[in-house]
C-alpha positions as CSV (number, residue, x, y, z in Angstrom):
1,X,163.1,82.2,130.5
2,X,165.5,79.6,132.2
3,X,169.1,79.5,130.7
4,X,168.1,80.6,126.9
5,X,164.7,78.8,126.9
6,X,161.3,79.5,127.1
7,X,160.1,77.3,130.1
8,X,157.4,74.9,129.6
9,X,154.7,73.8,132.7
10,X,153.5,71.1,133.7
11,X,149.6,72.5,132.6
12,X,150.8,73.5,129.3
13,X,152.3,69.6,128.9
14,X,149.3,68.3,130.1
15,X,146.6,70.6,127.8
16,X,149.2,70.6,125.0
17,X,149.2,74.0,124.7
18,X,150.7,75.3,120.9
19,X,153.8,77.4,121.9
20,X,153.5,80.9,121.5
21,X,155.0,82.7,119.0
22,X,157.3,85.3,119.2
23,X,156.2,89.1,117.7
24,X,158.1,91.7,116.4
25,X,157.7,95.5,118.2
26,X,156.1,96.4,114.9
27,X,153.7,93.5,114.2
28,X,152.9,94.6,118.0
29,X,152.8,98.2,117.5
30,X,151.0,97.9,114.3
31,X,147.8,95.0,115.8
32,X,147.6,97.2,118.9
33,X,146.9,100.1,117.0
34,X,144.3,98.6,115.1
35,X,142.6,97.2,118.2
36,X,142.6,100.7,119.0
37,X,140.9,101.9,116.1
38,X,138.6,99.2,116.2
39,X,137.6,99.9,119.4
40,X,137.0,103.7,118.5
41,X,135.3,102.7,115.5
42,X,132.5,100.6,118.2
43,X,132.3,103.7,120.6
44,X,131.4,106.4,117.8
45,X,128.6,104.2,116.4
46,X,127.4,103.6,119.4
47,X,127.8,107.1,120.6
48,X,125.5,107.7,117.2
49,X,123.2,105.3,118.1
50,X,122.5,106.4,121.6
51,X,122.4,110.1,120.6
52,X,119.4,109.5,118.3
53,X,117.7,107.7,120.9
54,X,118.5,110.3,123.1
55,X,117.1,113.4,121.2
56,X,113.8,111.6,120.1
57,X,113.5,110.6,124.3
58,X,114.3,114.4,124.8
59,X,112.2,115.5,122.0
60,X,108.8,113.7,123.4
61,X,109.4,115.2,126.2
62,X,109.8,118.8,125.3
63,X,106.7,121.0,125.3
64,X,106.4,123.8,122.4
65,X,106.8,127.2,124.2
66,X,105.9,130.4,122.7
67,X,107.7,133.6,124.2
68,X,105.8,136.8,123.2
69,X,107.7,139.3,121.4
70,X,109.1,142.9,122.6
């Protein structure tokens, strides 16, 4: 920011970049915290997913063993 204004370059006048818009702290607050929850939302399901895969690897594996009783 150059005396009040936003400053524009040279690449941005060439491209024709549109010029960005200005956010409140709570639109901010409020899209970041849905990225967030987005992004939590992705790891649990894949978390799920790989779990699965995980106990049916694990459970090929496994071999039935039969301890004797006392």
């Amino acid at each position: 920011m150059v005396f009040g204004r936003n400053v524009v370059l040279p690449c941005e006048l060439a491209t024709g970049v549109a010029e960005k818009s200005a956010q409140t702290i709570e639109k901010y607050s409020l899209q970041q915290r849905m990225n967030i929850e987005k992004a939590h939302d992705i790891a649990r399901e894949h978390l799920k997913k790989h779990s699965t895969y995980r106990k049916k690897y694990y459970d090929r594996k496994a071999k039935f063993r039969d301890l004797p009783e006392k």
